[in-house]
PyMOL CGO cylinders between C-alpha atoms (Angstrom):
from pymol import cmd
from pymol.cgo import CYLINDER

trace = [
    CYLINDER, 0.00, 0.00, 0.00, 0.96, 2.84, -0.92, 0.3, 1, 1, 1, 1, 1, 1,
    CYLINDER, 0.96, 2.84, -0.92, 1.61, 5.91, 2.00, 0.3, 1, 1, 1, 1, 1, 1,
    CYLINDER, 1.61, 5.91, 2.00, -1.19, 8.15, 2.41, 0.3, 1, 1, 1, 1, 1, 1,
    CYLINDER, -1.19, 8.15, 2.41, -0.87, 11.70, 1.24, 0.3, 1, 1, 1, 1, 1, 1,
    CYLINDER, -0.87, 11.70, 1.24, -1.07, 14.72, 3.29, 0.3, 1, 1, 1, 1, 1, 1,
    CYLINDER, -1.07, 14.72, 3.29, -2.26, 18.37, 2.64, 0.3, 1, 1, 1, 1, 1, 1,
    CYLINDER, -2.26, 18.37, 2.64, -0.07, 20.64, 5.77, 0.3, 1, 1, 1, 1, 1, 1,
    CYLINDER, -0.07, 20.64, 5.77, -0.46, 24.19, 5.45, 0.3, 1, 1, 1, 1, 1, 1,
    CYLINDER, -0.46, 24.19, 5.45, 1.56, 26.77, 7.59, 0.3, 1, 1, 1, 1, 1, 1,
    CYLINDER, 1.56, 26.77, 7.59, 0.30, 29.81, 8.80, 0.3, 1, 1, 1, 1, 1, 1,
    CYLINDER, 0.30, 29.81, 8.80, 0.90, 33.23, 10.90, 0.3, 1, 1, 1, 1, 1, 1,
    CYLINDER, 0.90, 33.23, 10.90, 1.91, 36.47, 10.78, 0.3, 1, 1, 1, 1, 1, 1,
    CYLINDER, 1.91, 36.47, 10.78, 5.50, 37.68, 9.05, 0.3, 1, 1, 1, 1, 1, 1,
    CYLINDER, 5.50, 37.68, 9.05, 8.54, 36.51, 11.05, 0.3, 1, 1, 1, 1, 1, 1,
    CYLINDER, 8.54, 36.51, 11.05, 6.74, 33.85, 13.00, 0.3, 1, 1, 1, 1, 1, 1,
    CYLINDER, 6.74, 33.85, 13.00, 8.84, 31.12, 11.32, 0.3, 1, 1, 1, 1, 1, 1,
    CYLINDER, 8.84, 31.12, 11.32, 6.21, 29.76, 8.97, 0.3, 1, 1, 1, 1, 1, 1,
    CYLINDER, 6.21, 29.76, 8.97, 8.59, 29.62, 5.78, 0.3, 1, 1, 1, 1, 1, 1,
    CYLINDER, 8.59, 29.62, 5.78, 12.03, 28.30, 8.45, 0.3, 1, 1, 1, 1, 1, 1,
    CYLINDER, 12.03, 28.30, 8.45, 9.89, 25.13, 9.69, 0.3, 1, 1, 1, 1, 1, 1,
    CYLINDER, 9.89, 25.13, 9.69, 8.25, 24.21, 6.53, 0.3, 1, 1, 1, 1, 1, 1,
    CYLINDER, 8.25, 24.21, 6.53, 11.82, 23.46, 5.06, 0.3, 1, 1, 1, 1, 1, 1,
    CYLINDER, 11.82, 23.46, 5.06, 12.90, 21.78, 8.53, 0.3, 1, 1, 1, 1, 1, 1,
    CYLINDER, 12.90, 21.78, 8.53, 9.85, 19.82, 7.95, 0.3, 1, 1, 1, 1, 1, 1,
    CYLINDER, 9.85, 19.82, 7.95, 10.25, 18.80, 4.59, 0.3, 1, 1, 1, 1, 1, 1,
    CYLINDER, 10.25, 18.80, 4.59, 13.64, 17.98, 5.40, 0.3, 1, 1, 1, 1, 1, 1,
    CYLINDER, 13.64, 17.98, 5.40, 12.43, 15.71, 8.54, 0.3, 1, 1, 1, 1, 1, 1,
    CYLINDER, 12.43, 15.71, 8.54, 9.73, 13.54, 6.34, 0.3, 1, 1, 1, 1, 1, 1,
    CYLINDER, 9.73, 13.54, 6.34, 12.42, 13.11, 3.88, 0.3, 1, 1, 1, 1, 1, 1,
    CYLINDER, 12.42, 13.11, 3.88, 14.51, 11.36, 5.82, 0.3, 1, 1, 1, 1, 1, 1,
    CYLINDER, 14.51, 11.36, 5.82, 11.87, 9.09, 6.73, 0.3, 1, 1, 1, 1, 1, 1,
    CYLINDER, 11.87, 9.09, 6.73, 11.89, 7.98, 3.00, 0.3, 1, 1, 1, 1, 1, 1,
    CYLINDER, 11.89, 7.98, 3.00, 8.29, 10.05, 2.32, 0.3, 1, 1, 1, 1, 1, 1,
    CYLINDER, 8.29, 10.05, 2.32, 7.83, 11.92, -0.86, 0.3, 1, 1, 1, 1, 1, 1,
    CYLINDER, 7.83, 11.92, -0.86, 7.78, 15.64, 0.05, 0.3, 1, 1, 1, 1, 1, 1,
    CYLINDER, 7.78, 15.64, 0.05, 6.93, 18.74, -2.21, 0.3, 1, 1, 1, 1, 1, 1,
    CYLINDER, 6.93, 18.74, -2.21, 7.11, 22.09, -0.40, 0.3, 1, 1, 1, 1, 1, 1,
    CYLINDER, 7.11, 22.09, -0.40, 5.50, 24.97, -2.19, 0.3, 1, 1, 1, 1, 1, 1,
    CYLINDER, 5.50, 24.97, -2.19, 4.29, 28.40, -0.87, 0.3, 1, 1, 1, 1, 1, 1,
    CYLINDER, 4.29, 28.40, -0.87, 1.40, 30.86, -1.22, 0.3, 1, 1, 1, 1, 1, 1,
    CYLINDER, 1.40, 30.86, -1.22, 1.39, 33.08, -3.26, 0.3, 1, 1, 1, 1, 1, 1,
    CYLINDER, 1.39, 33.08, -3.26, 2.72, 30.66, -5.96, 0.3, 1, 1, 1, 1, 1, 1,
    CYLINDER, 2.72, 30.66, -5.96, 5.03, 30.41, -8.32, 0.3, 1, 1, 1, 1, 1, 1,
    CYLINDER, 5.03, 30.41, -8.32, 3.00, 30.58, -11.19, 0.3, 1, 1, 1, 1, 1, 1,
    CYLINDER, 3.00, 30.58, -11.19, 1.81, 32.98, -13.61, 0.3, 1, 1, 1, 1, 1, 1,
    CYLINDER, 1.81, 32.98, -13.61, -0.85, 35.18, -10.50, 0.3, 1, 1, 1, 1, 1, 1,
    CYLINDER, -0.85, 35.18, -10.50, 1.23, 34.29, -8.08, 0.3, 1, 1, 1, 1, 1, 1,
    CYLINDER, 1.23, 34.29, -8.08, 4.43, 35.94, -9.59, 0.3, 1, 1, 1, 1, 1, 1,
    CYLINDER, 4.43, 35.94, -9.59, 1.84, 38.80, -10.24, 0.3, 1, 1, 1, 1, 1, 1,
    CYLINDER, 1.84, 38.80, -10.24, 0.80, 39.22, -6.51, 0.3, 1, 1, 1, 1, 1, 1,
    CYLINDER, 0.80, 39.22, -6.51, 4.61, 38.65, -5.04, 0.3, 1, 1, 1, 1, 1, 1,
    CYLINDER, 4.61, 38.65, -5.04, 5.24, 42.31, -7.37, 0.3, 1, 1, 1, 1, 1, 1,
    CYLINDER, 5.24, 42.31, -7.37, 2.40, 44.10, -5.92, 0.3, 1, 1, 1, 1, 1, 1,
    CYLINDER, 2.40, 44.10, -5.92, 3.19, 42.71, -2.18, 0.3, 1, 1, 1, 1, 1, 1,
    CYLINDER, 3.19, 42.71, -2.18, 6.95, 44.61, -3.00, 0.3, 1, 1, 1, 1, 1, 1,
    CYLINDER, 6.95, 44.61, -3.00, 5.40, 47.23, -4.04, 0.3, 1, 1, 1, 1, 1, 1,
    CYLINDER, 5.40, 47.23, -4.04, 7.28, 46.92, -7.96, 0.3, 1, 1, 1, 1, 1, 1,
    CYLINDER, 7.28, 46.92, -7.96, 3.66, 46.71, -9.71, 0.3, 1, 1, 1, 1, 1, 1,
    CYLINDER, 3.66, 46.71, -9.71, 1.83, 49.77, -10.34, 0.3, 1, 1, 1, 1, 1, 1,
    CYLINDER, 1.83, 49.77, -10.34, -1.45, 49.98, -10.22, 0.3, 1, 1, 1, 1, 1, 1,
    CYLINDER, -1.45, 49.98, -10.22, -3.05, 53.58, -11.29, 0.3, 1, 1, 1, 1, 1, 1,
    CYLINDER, -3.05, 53.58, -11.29, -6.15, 54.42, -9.11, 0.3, 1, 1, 1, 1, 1, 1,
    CYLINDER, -6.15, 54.42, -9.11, -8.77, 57.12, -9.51, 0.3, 1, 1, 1, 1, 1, 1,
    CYLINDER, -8.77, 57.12, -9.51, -7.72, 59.13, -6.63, 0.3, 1, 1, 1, 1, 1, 1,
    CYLINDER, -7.72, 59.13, -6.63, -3.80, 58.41, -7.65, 0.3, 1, 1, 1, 1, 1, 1,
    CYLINDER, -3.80, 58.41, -7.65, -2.94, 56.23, -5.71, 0.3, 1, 1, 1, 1, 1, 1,
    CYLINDER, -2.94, 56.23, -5.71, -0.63, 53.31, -6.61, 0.3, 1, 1, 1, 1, 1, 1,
    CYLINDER, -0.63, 53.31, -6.61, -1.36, 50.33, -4.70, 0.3, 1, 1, 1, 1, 1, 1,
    CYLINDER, -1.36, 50.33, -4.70, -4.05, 47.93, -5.84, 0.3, 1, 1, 1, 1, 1, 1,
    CYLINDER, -4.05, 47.93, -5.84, -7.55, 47.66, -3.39, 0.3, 1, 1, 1, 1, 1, 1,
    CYLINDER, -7.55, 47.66, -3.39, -7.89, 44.81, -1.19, 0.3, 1, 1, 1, 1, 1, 1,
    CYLINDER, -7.89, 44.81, -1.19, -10.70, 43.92, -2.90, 0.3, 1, 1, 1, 1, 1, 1,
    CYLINDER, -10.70, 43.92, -2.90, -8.79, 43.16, -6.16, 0.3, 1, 1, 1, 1, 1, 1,
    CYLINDER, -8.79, 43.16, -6.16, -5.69, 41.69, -4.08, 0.3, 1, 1, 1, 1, 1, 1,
    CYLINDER, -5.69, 41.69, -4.08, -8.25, 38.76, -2.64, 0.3, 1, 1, 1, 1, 1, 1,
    CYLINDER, -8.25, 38.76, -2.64, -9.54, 38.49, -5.72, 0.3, 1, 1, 1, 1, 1, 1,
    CYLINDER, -9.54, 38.49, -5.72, -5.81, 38.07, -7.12, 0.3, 1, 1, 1, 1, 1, 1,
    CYLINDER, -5.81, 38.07, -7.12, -4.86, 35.19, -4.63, 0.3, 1, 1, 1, 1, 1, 1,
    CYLINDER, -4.86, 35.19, -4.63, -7.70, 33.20, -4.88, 0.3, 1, 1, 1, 1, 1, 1,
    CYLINDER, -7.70, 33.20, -4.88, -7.54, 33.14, -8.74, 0.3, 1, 1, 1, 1, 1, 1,
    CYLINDER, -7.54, 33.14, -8.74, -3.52, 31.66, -8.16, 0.3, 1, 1, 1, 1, 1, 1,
    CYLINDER, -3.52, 31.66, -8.16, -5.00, 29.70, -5.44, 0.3, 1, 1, 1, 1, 1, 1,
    CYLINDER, -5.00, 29.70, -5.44, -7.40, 27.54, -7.92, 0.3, 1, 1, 1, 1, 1, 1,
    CYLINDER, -7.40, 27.54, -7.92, -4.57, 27.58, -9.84, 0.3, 1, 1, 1, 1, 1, 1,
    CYLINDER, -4.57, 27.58, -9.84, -1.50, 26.13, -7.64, 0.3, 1, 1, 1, 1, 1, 1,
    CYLINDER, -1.50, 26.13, -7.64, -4.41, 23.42, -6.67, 0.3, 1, 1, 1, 1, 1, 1,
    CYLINDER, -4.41, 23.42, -6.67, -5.04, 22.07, -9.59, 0.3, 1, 1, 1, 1, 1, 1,
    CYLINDER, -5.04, 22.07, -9.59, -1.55, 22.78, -11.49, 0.3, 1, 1, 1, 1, 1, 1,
    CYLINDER, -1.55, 22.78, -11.49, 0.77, 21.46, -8.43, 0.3, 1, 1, 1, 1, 1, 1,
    CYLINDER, 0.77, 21.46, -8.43, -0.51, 20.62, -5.21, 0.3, 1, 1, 1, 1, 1, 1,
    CYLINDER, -0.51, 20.62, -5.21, -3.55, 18.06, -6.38, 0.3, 1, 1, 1, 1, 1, 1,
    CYLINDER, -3.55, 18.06, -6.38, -1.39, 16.24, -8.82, 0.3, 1, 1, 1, 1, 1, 1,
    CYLINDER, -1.39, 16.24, -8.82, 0.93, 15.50, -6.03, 0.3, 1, 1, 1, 1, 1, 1,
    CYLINDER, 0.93, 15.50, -6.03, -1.85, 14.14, -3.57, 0.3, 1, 1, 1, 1, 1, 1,
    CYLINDER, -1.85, 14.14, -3.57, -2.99, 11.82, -5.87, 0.3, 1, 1, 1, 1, 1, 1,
    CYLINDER, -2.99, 11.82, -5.87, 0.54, 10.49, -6.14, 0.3, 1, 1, 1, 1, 1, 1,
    CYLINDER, 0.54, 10.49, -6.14, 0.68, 9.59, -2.15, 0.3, 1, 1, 1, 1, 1, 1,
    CYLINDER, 0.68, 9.59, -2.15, 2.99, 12.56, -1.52, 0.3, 1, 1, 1, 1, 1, 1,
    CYLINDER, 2.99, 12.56, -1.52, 2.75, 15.09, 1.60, 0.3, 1, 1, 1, 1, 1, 1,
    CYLINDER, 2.75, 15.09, 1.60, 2.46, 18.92, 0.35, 0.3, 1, 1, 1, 1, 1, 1,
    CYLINDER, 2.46, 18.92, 0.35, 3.69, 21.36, 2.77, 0.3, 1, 1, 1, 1, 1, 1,
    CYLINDER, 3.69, 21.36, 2.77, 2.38, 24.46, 2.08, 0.3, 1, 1, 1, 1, 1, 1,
    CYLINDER, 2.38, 24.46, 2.08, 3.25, 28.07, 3.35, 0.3, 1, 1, 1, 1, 1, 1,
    CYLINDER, 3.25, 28.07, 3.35, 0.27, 30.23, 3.40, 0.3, 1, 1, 1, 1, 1, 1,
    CYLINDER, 0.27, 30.23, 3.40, -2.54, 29.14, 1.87, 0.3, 1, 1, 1, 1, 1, 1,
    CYLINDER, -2.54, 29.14, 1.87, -6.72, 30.41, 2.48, 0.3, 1, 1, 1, 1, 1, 1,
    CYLINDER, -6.72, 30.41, 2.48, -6.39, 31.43, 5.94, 0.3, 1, 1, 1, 1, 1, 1,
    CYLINDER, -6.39, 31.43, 5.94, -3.77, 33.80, 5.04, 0.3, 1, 1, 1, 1, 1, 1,
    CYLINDER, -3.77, 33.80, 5.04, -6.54, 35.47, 2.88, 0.3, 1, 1, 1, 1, 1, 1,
    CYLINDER, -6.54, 35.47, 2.88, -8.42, 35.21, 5.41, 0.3, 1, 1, 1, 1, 1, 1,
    CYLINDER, -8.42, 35.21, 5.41, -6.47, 36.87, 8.40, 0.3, 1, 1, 1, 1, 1, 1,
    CYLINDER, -6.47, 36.87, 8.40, -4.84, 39.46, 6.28, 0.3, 1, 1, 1, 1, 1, 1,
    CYLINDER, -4.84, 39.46, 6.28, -7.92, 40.73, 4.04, 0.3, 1, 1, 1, 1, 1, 1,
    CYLINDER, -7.92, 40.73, 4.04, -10.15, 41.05, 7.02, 0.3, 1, 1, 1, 1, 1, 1,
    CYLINDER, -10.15, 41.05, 7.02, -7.42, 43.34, 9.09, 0.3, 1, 1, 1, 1, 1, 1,
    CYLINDER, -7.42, 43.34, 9.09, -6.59, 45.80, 5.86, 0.3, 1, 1, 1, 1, 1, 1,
    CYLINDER, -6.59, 45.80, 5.86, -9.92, 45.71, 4.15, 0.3, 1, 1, 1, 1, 1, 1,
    CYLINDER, -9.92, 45.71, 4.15, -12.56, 48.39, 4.40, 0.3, 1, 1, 1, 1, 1, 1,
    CYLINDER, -12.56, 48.39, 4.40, -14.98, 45.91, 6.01, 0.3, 1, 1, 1, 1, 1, 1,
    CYLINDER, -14.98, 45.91, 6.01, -13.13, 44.13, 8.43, 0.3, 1, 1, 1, 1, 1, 1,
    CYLINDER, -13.13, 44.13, 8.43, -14.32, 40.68, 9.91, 0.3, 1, 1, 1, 1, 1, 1,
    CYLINDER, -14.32, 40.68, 9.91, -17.50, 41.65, 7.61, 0.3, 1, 1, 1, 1, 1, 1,
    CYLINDER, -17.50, 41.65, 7.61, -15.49, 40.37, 4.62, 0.3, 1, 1, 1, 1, 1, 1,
    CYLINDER, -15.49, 40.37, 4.62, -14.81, 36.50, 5.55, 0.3, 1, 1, 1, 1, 1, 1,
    CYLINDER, -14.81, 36.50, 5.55, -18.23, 35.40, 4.13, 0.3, 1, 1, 1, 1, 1, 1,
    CYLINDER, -18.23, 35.40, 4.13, -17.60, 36.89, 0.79, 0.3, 1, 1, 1, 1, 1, 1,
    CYLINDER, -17.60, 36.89, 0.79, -13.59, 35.41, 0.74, 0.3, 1, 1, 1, 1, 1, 1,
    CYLINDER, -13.59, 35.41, 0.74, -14.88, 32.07, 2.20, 0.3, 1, 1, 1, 1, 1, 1,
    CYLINDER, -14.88, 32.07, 2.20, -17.10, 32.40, -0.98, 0.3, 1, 1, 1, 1, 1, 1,
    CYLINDER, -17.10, 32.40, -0.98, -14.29, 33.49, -3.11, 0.3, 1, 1, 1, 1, 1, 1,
    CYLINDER, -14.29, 33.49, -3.11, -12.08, 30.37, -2.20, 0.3, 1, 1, 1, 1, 1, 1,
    CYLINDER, -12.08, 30.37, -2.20, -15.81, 27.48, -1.73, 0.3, 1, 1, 1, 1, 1, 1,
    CYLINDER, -15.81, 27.48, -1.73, -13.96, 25.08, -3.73, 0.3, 1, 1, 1, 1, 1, 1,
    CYLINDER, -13.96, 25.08, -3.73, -10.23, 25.50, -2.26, 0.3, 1, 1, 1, 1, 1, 1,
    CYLINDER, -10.23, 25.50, -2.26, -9.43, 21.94, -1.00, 0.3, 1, 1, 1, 1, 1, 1,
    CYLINDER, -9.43, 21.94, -1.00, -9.62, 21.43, 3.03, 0.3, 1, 1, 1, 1, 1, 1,
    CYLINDER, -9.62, 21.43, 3.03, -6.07, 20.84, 4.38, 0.3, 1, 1, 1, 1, 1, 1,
    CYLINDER, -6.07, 20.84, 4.38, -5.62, 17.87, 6.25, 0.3, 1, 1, 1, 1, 1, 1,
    CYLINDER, -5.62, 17.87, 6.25, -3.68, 20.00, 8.98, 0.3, 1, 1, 1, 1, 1, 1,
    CYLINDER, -3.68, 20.00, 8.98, -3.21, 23.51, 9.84, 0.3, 1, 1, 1, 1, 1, 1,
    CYLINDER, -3.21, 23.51, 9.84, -0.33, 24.55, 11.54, 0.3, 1, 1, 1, 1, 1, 1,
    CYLINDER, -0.33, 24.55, 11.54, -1.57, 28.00, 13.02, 0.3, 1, 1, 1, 1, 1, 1,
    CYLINDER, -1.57, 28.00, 13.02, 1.77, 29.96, 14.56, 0.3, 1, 1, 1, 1, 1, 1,
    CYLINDER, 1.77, 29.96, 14.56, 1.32, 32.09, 17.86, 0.3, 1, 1, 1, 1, 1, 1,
    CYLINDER, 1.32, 32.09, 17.86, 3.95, 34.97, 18.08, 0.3, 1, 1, 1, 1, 1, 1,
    CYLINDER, 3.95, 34.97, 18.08, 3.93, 38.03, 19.53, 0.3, 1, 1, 1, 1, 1, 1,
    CYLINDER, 3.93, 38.03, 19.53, 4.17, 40.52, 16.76, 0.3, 1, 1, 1, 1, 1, 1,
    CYLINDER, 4.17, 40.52, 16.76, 6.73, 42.89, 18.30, 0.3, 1, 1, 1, 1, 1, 1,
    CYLINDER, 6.73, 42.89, 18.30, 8.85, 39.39, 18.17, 0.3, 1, 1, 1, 1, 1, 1,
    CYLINDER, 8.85, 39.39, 18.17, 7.89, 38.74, 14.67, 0.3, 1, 1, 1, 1, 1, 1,
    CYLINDER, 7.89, 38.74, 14.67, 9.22, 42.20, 14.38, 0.3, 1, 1, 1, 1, 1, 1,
    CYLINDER, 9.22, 42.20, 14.38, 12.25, 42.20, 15.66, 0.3, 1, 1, 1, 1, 1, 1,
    CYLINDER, 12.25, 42.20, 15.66, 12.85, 38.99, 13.34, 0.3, 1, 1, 1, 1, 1, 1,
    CYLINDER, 12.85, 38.99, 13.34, 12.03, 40.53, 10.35, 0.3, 1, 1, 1, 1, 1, 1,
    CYLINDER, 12.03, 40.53, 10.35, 14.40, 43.44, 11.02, 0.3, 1, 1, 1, 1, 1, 1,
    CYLINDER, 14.40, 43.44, 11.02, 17.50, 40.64, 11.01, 0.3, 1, 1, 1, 1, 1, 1,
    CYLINDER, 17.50, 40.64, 11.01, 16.61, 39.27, 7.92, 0.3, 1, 1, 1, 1, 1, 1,
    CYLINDER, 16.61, 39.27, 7.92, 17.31, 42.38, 6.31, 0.3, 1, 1, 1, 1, 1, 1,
    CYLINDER, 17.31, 42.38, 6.31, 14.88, 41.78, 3.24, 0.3, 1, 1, 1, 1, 1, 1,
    CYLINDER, 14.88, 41.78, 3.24, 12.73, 44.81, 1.35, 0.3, 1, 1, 1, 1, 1, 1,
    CYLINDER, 12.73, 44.81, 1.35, 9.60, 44.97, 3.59, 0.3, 1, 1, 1, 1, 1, 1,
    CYLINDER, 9.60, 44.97, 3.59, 6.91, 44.66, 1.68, 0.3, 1, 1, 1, 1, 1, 1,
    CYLINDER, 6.91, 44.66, 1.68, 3.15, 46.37, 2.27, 0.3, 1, 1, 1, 1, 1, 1,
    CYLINDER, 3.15, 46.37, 2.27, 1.62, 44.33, 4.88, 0.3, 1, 1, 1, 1, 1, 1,
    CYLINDER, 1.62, 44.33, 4.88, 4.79, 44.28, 7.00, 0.3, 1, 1, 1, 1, 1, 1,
    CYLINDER, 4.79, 44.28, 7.00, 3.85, 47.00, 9.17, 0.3, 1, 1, 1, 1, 1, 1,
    CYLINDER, 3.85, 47.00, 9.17, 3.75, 46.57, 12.97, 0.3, 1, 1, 1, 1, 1, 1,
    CYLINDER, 3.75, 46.57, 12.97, 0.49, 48.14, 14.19, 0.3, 1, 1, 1, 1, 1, 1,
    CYLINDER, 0.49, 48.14, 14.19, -0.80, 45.95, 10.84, 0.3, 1, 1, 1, 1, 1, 1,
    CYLINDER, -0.80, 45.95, 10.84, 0.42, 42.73, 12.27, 0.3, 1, 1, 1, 1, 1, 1,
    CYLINDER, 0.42, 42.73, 12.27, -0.81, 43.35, 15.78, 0.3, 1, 1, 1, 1, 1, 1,
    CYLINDER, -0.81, 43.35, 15.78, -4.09, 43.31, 13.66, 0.3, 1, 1, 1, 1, 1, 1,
    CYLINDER, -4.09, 43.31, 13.66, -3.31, 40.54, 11.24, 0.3, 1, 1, 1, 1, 1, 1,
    CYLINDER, -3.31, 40.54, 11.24, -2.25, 38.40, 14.60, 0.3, 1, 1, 1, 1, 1, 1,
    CYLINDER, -2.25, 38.40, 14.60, -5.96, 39.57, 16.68, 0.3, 1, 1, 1, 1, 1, 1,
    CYLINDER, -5.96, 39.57, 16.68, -7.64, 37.99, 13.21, 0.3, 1, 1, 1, 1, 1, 1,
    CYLINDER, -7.64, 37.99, 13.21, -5.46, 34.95, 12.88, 0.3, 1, 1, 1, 1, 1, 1,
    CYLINDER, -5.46, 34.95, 12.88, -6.50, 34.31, 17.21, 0.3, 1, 1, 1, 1, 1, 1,
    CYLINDER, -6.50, 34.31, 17.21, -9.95, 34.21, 15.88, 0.3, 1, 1, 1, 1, 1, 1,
    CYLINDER, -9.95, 34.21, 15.88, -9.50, 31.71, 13.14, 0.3, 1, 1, 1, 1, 1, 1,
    CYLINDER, -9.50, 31.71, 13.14, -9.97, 28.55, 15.00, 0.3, 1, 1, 1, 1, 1, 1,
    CYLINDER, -9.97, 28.55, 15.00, -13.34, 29.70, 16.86, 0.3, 1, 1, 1, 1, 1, 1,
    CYLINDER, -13.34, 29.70, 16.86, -14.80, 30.54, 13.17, 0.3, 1, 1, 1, 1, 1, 1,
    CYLINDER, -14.80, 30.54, 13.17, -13.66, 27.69, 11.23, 0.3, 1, 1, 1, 1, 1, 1,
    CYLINDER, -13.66, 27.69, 11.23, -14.64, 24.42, 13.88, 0.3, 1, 1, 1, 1, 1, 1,
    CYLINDER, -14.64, 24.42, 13.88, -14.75, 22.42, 11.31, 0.3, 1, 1, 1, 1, 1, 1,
    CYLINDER, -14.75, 22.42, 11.31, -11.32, 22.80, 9.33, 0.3, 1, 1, 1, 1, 1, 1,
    CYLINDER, -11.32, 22.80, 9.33, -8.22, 21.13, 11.77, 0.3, 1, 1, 1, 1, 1, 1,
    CYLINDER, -8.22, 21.13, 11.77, -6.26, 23.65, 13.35, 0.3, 1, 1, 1, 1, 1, 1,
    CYLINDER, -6.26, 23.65, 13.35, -3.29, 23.10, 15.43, 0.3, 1, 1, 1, 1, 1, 1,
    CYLINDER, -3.29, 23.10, 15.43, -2.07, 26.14, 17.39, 0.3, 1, 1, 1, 1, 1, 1,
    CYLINDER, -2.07, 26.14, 17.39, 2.13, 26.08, 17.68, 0.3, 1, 1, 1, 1, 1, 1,
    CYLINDER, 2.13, 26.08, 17.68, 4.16, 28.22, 20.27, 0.3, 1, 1, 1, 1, 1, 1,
    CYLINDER, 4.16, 28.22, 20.27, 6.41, 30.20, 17.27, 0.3, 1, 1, 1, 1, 1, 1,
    CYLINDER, 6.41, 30.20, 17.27, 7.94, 32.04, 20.25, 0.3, 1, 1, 1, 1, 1, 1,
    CYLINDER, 7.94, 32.04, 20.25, 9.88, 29.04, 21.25, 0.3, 1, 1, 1, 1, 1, 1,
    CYLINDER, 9.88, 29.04, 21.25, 13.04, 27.67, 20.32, 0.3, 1, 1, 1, 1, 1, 1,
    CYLINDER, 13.04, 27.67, 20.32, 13.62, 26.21, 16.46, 0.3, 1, 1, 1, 1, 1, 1,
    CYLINDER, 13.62, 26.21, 16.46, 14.15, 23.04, 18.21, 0.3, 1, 1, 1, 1, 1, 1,
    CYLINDER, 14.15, 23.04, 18.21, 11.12, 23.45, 20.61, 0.3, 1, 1, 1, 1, 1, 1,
    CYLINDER, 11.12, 23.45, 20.61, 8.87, 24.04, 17.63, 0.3, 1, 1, 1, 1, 1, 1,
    CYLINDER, 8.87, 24.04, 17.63, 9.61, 21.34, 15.33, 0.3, 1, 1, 1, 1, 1, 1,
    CYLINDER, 9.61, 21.34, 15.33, 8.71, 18.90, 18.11, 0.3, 1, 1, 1, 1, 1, 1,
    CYLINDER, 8.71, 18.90, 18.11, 5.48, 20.56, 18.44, 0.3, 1, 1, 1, 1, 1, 1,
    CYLINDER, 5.48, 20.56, 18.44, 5.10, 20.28, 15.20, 0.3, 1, 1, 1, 1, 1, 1,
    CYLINDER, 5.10, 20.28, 15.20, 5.79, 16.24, 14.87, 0.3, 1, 1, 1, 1, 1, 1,
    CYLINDER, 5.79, 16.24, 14.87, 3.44, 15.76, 17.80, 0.3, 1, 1, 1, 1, 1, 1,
    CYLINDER, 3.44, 15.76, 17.80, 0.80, 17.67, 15.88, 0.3, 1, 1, 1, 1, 1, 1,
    CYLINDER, 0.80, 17.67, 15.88, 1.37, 15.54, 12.66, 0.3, 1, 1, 1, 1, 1, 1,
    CYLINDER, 1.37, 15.54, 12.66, 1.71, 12.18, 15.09, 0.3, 1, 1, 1, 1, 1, 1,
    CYLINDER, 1.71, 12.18, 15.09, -1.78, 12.99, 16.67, 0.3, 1, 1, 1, 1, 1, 1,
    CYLINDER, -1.78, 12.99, 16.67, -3.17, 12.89, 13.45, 0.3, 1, 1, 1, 1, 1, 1,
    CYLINDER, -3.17, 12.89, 13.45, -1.30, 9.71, 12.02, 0.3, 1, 1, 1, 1, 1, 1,
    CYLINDER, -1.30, 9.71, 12.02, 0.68, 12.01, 9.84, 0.3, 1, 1, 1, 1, 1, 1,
    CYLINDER, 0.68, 12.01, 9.84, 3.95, 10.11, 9.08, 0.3, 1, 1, 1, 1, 1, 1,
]
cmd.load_cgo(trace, "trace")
């Protein structure tokens, strides 16, 4: 028999170590001899290139009153359109072949960060739950807990262009909607990991989580 695939998808807030313990992951359930494909959201195709220029702020986008950064209206719409799109071009195909696909950021990403920049607020989740009905349910969801001024500080060492949502008071709201994830979504597996903790600390966590779930 053949082992049994697994959809993982890791989220939080910048700098809480989403993208680090993916690829410690990957590397983990490799050595156990499993077929691992680590990908990322937004993708690396065609949309997802797209949205990775506006997020750095190198795509302009002309608006009526001047401005140059494209609504958040039009960026949701943007990442669910690559989301169909990284399903059904990479991360489905994979699935079917018994593989585990480790994904960093996916929906709840949308979710969290559209809800704390958009003109609506928490008002918006129906419409992007809507947006994304026929995203595919991830067997596990790896949500990371840091506190932002942390997630701050780490982001300042790594030294990298900031791009537009990586603004502190932002994250403190971006972290306040990821908290209320679980309590909205009952249905879809969340597994809340102390980020705050040692590399070490958290990739234990981590393999517990996947363990409880007979994730091997």
């Amino acid at each position: 028999m053949s082992p049994k695939s697994a959809f993982i998808v890791f989220e939080g807030i910048d700098g809480s170590g989403t993208s680090t313990q993916a690829e410690r992951l990957a590397s983990r359930l490799r050595e156990k001899g499993r077929a691992v494909h680590l990908t990322r959201e937004p993708s690396d195709g065609p949309i997802g290139v797209l949205i990775r220029q506006a997020l750095r702020r190198r795509l302009v986008v002309p608006t009526a009153d001047g401005g140059r950064s494209p609504r958040m209206e039009t960026m949701a719409l943007l990442f669910a359109a690559d989301r169909m799109d990284h399903l059904e071009c990479e991360i489905e195909p994979r699935l079917e072949r018994g593989e585990i696909v480790l994904c960093d950021r996916y929906l709840y990403s949308s979710l969290a960060y559209q809800s704390a920049t958009g003109e609506d607020g928490e008002a918006s989740i129906p419409w992007l739950l809507e947006l994304n009905r026929y995203a595919r349910t991830p067997d596990l969801v790896l949500l990371f807990d840091v506190p932002p001024a942390e997630a701050g500080r780490r982001r300042a060492l790594r030294g990298s262009d900031e791009e537009i949502f990586e603004v502190d008071a932002l994250q403190e709201r971006i972290a306040r909607a990821y908290s209320a994830l679980p309590e909205r979504l009952r249905d879809i597996p969340f597994e809340r990991i102390d980020a705050s903790a040692t590399l070490e600390a958290v990739e234990v966590a981590i393999l517990a989580a996947l363990e409880a779930r007979g994730i091997r």
